[in-house]
C-alpha positions as CSV (number, residue, x, y, z in Angstrom):
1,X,-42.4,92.4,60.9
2,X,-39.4,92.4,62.8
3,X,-36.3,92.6,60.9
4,X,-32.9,90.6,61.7
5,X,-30.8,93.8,60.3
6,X,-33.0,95.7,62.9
7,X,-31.5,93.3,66.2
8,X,-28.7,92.9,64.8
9,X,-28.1,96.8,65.6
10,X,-30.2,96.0,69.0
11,X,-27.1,95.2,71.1
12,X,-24.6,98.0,69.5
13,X,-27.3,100.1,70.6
14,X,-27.8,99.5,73.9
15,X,-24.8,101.0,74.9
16,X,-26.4,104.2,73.1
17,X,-29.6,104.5,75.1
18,X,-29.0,105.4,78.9
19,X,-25.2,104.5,78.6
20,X,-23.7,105.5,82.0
21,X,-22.4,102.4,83.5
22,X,-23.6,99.9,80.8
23,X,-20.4,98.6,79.0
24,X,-20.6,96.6,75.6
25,X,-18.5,94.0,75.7
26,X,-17.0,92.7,72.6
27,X,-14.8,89.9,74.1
28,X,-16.6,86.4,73.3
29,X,-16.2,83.6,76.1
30,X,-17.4,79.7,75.6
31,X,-20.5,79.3,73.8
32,X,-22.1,82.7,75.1
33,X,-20.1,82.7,78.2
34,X,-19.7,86.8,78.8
35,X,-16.4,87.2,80.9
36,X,-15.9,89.8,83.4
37,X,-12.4,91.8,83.5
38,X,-12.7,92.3,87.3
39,X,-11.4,89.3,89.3
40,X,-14.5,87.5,90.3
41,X,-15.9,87.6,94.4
42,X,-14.6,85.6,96.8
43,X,-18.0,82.9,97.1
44,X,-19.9,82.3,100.4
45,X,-18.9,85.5,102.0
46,X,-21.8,88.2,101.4
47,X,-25.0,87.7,103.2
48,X,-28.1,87.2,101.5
49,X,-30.4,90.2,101.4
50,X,-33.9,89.5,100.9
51,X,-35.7,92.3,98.7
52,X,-38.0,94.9,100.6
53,X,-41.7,94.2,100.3
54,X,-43.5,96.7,98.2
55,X,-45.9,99.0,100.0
56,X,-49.4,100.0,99.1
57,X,-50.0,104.0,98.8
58,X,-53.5,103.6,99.9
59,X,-55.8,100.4,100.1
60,X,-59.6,100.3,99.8
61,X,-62.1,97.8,100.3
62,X,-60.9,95.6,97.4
63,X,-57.8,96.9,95.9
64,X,-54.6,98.0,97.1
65,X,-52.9,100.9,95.1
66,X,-49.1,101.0,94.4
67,X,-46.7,103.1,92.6
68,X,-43.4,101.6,91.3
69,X,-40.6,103.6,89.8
70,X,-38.2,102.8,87.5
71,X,-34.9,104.7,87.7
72,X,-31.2,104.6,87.7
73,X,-29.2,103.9,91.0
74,X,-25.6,103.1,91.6
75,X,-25.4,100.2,94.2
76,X,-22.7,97.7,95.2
77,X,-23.3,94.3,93.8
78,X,-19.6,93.1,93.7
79,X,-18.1,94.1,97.3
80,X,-16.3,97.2,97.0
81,X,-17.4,98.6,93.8
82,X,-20.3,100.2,92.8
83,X,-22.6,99.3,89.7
84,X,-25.5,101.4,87.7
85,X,-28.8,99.6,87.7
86,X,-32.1,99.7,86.0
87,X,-34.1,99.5,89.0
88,X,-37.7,99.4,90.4
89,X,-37.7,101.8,93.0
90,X,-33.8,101.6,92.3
91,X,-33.2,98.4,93.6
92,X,-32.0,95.2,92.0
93,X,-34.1,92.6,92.4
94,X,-37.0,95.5,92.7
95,X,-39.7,95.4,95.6
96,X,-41.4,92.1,96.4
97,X,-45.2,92.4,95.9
98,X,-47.3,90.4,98.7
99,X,-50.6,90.3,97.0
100,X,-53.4,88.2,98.2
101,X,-56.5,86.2,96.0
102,X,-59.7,87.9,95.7
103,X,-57.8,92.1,96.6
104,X,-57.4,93.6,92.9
105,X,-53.5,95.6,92.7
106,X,-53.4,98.5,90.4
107,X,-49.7,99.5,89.8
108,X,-48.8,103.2,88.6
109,X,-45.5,102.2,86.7
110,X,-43.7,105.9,86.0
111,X,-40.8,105.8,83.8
112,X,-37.9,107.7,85.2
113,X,-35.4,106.1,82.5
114,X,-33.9,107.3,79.3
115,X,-35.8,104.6,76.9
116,X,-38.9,103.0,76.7
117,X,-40.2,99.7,78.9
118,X,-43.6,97.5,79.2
119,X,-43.9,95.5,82.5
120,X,-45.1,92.1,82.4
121,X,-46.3,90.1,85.2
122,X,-44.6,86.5,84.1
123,X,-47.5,83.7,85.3
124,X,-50.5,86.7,85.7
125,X,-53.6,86.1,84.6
126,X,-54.3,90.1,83.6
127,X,-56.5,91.6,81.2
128,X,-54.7,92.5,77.9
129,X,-53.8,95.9,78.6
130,X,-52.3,95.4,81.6
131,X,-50.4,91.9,80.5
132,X,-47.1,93.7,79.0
133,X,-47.5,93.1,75.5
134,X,-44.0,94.4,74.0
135,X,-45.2,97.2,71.8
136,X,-47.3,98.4,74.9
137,X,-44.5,101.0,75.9
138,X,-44.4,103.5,78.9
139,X,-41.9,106.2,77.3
140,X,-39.4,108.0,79.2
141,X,-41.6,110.3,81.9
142,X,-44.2,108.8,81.1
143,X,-46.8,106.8,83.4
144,X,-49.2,103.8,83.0
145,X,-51.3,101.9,85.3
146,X,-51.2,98.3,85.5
147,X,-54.4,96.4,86.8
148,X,-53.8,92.7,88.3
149,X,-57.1,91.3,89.5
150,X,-55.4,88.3,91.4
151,X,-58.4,85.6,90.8
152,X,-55.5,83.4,90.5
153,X,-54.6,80.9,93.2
154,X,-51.3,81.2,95.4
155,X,-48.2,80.9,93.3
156,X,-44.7,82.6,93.0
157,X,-44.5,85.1,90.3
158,X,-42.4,87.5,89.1
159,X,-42.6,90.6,86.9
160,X,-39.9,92.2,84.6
161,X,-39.3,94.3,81.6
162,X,-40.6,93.1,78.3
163,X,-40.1,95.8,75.9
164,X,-40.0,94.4,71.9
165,X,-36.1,93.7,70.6
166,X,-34.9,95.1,74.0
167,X,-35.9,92.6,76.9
168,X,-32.7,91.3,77.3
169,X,-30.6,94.2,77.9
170,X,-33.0,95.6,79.7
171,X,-33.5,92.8,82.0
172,X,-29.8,92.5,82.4
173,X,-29.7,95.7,83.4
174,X,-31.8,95.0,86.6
175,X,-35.7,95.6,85.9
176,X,-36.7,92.4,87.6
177,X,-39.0,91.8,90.5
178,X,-40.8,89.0,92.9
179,X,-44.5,88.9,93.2
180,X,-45.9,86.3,95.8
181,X,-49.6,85.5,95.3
182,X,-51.2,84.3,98.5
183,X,-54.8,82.4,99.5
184,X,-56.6,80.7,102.1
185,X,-56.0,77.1,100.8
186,X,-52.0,77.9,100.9
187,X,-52.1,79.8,104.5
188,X,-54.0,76.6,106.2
189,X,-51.4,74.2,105.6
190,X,-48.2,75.4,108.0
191,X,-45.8,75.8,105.7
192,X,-43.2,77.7,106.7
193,X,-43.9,81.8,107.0
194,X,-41.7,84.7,107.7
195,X,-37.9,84.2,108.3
196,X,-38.5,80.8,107.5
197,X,-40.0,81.7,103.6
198,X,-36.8,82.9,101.8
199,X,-37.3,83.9,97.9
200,X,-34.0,82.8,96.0
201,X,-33.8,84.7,92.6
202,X,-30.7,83.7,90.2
203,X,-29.4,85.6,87.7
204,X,-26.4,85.7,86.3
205,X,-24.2,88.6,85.2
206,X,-20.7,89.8,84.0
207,X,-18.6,92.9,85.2
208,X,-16.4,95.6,83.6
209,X,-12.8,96.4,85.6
210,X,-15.0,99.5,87.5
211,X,-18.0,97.3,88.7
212,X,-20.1,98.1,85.6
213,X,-22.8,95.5,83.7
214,X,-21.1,94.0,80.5
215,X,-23.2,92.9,78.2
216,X,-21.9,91.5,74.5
217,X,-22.1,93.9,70.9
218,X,-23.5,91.7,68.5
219,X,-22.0,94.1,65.6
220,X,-17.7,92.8,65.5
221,X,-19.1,90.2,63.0
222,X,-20.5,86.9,62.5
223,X,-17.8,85.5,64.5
224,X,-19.1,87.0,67.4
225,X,-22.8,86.5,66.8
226,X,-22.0,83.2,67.1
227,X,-20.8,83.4,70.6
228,X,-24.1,84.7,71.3
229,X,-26.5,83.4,69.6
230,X,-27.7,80.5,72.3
231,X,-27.8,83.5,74.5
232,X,-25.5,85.3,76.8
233,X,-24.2,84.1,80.1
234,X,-22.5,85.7,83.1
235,X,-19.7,84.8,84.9
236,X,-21.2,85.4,88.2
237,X,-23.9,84.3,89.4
238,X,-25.8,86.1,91.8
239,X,-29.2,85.7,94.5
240,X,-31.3,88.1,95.2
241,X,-28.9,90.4,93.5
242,X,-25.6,89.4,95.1
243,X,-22.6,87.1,94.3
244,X,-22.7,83.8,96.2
245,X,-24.3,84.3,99.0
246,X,-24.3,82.7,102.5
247,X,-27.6,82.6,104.5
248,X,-27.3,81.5,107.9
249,X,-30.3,79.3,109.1
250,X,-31.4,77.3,111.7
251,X,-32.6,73.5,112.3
252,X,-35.6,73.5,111.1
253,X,-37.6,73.8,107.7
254,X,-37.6,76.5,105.2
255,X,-39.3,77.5,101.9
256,X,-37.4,78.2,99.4
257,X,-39.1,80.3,96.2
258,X,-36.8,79.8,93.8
259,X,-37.0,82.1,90.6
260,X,-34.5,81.7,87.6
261,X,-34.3,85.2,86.5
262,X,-31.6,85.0,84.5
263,X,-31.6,85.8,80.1
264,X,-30.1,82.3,79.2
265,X,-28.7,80.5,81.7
266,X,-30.5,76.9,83.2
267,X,-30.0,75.4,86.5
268,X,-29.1,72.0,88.0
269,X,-29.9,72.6,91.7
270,X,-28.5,70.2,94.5
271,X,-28.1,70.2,97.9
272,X,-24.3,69.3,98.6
273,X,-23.6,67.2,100.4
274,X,-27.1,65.3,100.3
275,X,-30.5,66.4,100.7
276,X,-34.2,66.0,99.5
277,X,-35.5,68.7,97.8
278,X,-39.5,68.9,98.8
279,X,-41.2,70.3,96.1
280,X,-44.7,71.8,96.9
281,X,-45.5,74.1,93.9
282,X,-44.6,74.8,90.5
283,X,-44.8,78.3,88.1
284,X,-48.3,78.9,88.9
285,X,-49.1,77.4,92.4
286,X,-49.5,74.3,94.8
287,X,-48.8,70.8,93.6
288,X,-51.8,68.3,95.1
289,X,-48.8,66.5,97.6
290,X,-45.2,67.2,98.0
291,X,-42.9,65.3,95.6
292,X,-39.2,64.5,96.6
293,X,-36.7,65.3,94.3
294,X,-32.5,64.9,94.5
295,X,-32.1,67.3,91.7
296,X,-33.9,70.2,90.0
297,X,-33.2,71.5,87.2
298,X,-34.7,75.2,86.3
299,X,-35.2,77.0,82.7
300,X,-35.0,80.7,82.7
301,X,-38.7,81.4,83.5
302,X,-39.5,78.6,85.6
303,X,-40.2,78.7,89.3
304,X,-39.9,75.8,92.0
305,X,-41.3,76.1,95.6
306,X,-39.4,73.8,97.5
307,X,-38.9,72.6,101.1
308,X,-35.4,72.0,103.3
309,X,-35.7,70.6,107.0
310,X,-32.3,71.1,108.3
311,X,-33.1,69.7,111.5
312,X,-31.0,66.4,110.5
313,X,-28.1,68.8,109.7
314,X,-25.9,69.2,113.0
315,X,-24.9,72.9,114.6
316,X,-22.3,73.8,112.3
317,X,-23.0,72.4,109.1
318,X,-23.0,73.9,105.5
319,X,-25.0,73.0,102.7
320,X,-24.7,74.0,99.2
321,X,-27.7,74.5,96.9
322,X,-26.4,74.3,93.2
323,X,-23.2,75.9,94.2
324,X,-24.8,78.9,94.1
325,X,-26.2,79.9,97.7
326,X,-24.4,77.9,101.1
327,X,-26.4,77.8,104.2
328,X,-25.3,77.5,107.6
329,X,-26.8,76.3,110.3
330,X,-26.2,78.0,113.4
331,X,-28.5,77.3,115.7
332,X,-31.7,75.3,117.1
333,X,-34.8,76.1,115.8
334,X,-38.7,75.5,116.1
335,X,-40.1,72.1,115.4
336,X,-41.7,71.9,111.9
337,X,-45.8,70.5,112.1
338,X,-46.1,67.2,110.0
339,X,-45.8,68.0,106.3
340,X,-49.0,67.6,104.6
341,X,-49.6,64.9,102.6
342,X,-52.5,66.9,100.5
343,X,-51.3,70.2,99.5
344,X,-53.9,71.6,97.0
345,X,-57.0,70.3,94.7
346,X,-55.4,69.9,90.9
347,X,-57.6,69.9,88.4
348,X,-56.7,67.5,85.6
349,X,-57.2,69.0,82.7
350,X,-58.8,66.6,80.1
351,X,-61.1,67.1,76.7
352,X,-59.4,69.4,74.7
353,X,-61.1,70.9,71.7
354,X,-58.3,71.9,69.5
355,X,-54.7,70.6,68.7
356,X,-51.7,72.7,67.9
357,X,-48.3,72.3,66.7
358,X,-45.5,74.9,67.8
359,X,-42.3,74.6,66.5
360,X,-39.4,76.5,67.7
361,X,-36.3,76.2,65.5
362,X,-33.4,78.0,64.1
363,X,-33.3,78.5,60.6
364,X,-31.1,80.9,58.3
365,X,-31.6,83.9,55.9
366,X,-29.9,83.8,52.2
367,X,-27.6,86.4,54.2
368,X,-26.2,83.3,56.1
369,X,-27.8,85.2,59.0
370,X,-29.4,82.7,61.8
371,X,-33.3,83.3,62.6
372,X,-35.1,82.1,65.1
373,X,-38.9,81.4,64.3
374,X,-41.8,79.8,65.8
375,X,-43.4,77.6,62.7
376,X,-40.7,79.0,60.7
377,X,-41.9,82.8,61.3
378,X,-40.3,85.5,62.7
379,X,-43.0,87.3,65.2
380,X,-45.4,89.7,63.6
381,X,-47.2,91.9,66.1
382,X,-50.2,91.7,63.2
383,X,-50.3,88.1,63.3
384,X,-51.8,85.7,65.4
385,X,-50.8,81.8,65.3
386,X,-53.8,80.8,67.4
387,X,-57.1,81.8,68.1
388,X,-58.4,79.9,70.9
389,X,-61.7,80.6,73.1
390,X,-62.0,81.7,76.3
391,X,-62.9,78.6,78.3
392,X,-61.7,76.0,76.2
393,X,-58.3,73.8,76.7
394,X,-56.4,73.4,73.6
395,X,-53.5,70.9,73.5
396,X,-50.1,72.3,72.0
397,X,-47.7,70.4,70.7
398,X,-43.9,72.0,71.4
399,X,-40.9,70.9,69.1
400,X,-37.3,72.3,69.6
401,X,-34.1,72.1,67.9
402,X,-32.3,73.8,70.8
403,X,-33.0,74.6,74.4
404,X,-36.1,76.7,74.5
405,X,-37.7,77.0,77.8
406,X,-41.3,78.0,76.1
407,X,-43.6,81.0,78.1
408,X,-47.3,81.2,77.8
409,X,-48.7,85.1,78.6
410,X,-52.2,84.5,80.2
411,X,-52.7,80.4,80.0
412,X,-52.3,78.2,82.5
413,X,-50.9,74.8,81.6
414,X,-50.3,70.8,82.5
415,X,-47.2,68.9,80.7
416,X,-49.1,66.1,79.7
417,X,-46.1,64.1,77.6
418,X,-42.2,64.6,76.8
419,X,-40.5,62.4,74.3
420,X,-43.3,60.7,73.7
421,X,-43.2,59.4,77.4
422,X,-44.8,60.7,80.5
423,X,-44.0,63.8,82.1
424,X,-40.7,63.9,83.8
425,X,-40.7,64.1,87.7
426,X,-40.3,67.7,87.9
427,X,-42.9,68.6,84.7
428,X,-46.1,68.3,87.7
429,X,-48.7,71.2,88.8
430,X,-49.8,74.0,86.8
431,X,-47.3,75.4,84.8
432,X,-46.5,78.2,82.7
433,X,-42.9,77.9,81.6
434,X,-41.7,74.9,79.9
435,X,-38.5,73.7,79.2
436,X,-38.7,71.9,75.5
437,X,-34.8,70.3,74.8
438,X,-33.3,69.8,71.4
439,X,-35.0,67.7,69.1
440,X,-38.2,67.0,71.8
441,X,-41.3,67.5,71.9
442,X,-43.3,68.4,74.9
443,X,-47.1,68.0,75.0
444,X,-49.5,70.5,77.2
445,X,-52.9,71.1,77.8
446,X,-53.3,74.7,78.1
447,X,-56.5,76.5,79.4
448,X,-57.6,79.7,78.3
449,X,-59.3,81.9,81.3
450,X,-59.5,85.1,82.3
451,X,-59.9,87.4,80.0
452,X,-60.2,87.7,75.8
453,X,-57.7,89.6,73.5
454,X,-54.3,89.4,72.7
455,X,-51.8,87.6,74.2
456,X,-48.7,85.6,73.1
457,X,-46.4,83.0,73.6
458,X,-42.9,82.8,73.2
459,X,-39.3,81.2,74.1
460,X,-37.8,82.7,77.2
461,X,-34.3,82.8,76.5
462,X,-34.1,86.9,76.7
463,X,-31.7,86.7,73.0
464,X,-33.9,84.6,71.7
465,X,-36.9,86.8,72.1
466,X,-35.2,89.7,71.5
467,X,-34.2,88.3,67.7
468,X,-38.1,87.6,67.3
469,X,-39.5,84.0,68.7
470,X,-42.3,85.2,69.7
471,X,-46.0,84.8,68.4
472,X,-49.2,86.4,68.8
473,X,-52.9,84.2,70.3
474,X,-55.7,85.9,70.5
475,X,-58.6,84.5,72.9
476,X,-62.1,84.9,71.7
């Protein structure tokens, strides 16, 4: 089992493994709040890149073949200065995968890095040995392949680094990714394609005096654990891998992918000053209509593909998404089609033949140590806390003391109930990240298909995983 002494020493040692430009920063902010010492970026200045689409080394007649390497690479994030990554292909976010239903992907992952990784691809349905698991390491030169069958509908995905006590360091670092699943169903209804599709990842980071990744040492004593232990937050927050960015746009609609990518941080995203946000598919695909919302808020995890039409904004006008990306429109653009009032078939999942009870909570060792446990364990990679069958749809039952946006590897859900209510507006479509709030519990039915073997479950606040809320399922 994993032992709190052992985290504890995670942090202090990540400035150990790989340590050019990584600096361990031992100056505590507000409630996890990581400050930089370089003067933050002016906002609304930079443009916003979007990350290069990943290219096939050779494609056959049902699978396409891709290598992906992780390295080091010094790029400028802040203007002016340059930073040290952990990067697929050396880039932060790494390469976009277009990947289509039905055309298997086989991904040779070669580790050019100084420590271990696993690479998981968050909302696949993947067979076991290719899902990520976080004692499933590629060691340094090493190489594994990665196969993704993608009999999964449409949906925005995203892959990252997973590795056991060390996701969130590693993450931080830069080894995160898009992945955007496409299908007939999705490609009939005009929504909007090319220039007009725009994948918006946030993260959040802090910055050293030179440009380099701060990231907090939990070992200056429990004063400082305490800073951290809700999880660490950046002072800047960036899209796509930049601070702030402005993205010029014209009048007409857009598709906005929006990822939140970041360790601990949640989202409250608004258009300023007024807007609908059009909401046409959740983690793992379509919604069955659109659903008009004024405010969405995103977990770490969770993914919202929304629609703007900014033909009722005039020539000139900028708009504000969550103060964290502006948009200007600067010119006429082509009328949108009618937005469709059917959008994909959604099964409603009903009959379960099991019900479980998950509860995430924070609890303390004798040491006076805080733990954080999922039915009062710490994760054991020998122990499983469910054994569903393939098939079947289980209901789980999801308690919290805290913020714990709750990840499922493999299994598909549907929010059924929160607080004892409905599900809120933004709970709808299939999901596979949940946000359960303090002292709430949040009801899903889960379906288990795919594939049997192990899998797990766990909260996806990066620190929290890291000190062990995780558990093991294992699909019969």
């Amino acid at each position: 089992m994993t032992s709190r002494r052992r985290f504890l020493g995670l942090l202090a040692g990540a400035a150990v493994i790989g340590t050019t430009g990584f600096v361990v920063g031992s100056q505590a902010g507000n409630n996890g709040l990581l400050r930089s010492k370089r003067p933050l970026p002016q906002r609304f200045t930079v443009p916003l890149p979007i990350p290069q689409a990943a290219k096939p080394t050779r494609v056959d007649g049902t699978t396409e073949y891709y290598t992906l390497v992780q390295r080091t690479a010094d790029v400028e994030i802040l203007p002016g200065v340059r930073t040290r990554i952990w990067g697929y292909d050396g880039t932060f976010p790494g390469p976009t995968f277009h990947l289509r239903h039905g055309r298997q992907a086989v991904v040779e992952l070669r580790n050019e890095l100084d420590a271990p990784t696993s690479m998981h691809l968050h909302g696949g349905v993947t067979p076991p040995e290719s899902d990520g698991y976080p004692t499933d390491l590629v060691k340094p030169a090493a190489t594994k392949e990665y196969t993704y069958p993608m009999r999964q509908r449409a949906a925005t995905l995203w892959y990252h680094d997973h590795r056991m006590d060390y996701t969130a360091p590693q993450v931080w670092r830069g080894l995160a990714g898009l992945c955007l699943v496409s299908d007939a169903e999705e490609e009939n209804l005009g929504l909007p394609t090319g220039r007009y599709d725009v994948p918006l990842l946030l993260t959040d980071r802090a910055f050293d005096e030179d440009g380099s990744f701060l990231y907090p040492a939990l070992h200056h004593g429990p004063g400082v654990e305490k800073e951290y232990a809700n999880g660490v937050l950046g002072d800047v927050m960036l899209v796509n891998g930049v601070p702030w960015p402005v993205h010029e746009v014209e009048q007409t609609r857009y598709r906005f992918r929006i990822v939140n990518g970041s360790n601990a941080r949640r989202y409250d995203l608004a258009l300023e000053p007024g807007g609908d946000l059009i909401q046409i598919g959740s983690d793992a695909g379509l919604l069955d209509r659109p659903r008009k919302h004024r405010k969405l808020t995103v977990s770490p995890g969770e993914r919202f593909d929304v629609l703007v039409d900014f033909a009722g904004y005039p020539v000139g006008t900028e708009i504000t998404l969550g103060s964290l990306v502006r948009f200007k429109v600067v010119r006429p653009g082509p009328e949108s089609p009618p937005l469709p009032e059917k959008l994909a078939g959604l099964e409603r999942l009903g009959d379960p033949v099991a019900t479980r009870t998950f509860d995430f909570r924070t609890t303390m060792e004798h040491h006076g140590a805080r733990m954080w446990t999922i039915n009062g364990e710490m994760f054991d990679p020998a122990k499983s806390l469910a054994t569903p069958q393939l098939g079947t749809v289980e209901r789980w039952r999801l308690s919290s003391d805290f913020h714990h946006p709750v990840h499922l590897h493999l299994a598909h859900f549907q929010v059924v109930s929160r607080g004892g209510k409905g599900p809120a507006a933004q709970d709808v479509g299939w999901k596979d990240t949940v946000d359960v709030r303090p002292y709430e519990v949040v009801e899903v039915l889960a379906r288990f298909d795919g594939y049997r073997g192990r899998y797990m479950m766990h909260c996806h606040n990066l620190e929290h995983e890291d000190m062990a809320m995780m558990a093991n399922f294992f699909v019969g």
